[in-house]
N, C-alpha and C positions, 0 to 999 in steps of 0.2 A: 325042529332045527334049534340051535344053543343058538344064543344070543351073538356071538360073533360067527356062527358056523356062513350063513349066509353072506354074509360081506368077505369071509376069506374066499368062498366059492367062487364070490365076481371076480373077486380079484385075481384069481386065479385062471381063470378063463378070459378074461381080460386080457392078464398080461401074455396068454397064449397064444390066443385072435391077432394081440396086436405086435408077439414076435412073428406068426406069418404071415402078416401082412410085410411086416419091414423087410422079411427073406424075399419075398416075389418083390416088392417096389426096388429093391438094393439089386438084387440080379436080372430081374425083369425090366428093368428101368428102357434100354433101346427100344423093344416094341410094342412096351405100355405109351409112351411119351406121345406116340406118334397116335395111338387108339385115341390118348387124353387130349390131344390137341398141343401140346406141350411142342417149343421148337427144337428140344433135346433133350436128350433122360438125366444128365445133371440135378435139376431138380426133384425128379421124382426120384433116384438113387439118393439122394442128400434125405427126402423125406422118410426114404426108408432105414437108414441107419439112425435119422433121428426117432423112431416108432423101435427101432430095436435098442434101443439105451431107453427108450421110459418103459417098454416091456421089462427089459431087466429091473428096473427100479420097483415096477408094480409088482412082480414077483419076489423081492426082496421085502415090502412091505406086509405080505399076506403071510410072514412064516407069523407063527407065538411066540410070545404076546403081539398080538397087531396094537401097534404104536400107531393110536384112533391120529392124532396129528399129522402126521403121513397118508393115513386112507383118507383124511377129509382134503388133503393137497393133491392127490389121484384124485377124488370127485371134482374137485374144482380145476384140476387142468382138464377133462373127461367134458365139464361142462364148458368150457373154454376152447376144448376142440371144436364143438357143436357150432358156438355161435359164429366161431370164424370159417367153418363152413357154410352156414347158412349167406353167410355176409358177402364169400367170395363165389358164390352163386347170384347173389343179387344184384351185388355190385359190380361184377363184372363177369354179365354173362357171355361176352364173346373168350374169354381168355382161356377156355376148355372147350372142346366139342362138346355134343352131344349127350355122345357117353361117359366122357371126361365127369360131365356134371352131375349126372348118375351115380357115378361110382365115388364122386365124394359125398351125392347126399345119402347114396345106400349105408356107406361107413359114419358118415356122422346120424343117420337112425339108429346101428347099432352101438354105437358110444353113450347115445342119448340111453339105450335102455341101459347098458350100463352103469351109466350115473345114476338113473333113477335107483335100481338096486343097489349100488350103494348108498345112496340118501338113506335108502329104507335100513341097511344093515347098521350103517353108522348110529342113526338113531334108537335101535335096537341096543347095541353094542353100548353108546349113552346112559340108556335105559338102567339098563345092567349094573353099567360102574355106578351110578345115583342109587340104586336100591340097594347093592352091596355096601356102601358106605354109611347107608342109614340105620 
């Protein structure tokens, strides 16, 4: 793999994950809400549109040259997402059912590998630009 080849790849499957997720939470939203524990789909339609505007973003990120400042601001909203799911699991486990909780800790494990691959890509990518300027 090229030095940035891996970090466009996350990105790229990232921002694809995370536009279909925004399409089922945005049109799914009435008989997810009720699965999630949620008192109406409002919310979860709101978090899907907002999952489809950073999808667009992170796919806008990963064309060439990847503009390393931008891929390290997707790792860090990416790891951002993580912790404020981990938090709204702990801190309030009645406010989701069950499977409500589930399903946000299953997506924040796949976010977490995400960020982890790009950690790795970004520093890869680092790599690169420091040895090419020397």
């Amino acid at each position: 793999m090229t030095d940035s080849h891996l970090l466009r790849t996350t990105l790229a499957v990232n921002s694809l994950a995370t536009a279909v997720s925004g399409v089922v939470f945005t049109l799914g939203a009435a008989p997810l809400a009720s699965l999630f524990g949620l008192p109406g789909p409002l919310p979860l339609a709101a978090f899907g549109v907002a999952l489809l505007g950073f999808a667009l973003y992170v796919w806008r990120v990963r064309r060439e040259p990847i503009d390393l400042v931008q891929a390290r601001a997707v790792f860090f909203m990416d790891v951002a997402y993580v912790i404020a799911s981990v938090a709204l699991i702990v801190a309030w486990p009645r406010l989701l059912s069950p499977l409500g909780r589930i399903g946000v800790g299953l997506m924040a494990d796949v976010v977490a590998v995400f960020a982890v691959l790009e950690f790795v890509g970004l520093r890869r990518a680092r790599r690169a630009t420091a040895t090419a300027a020397a």
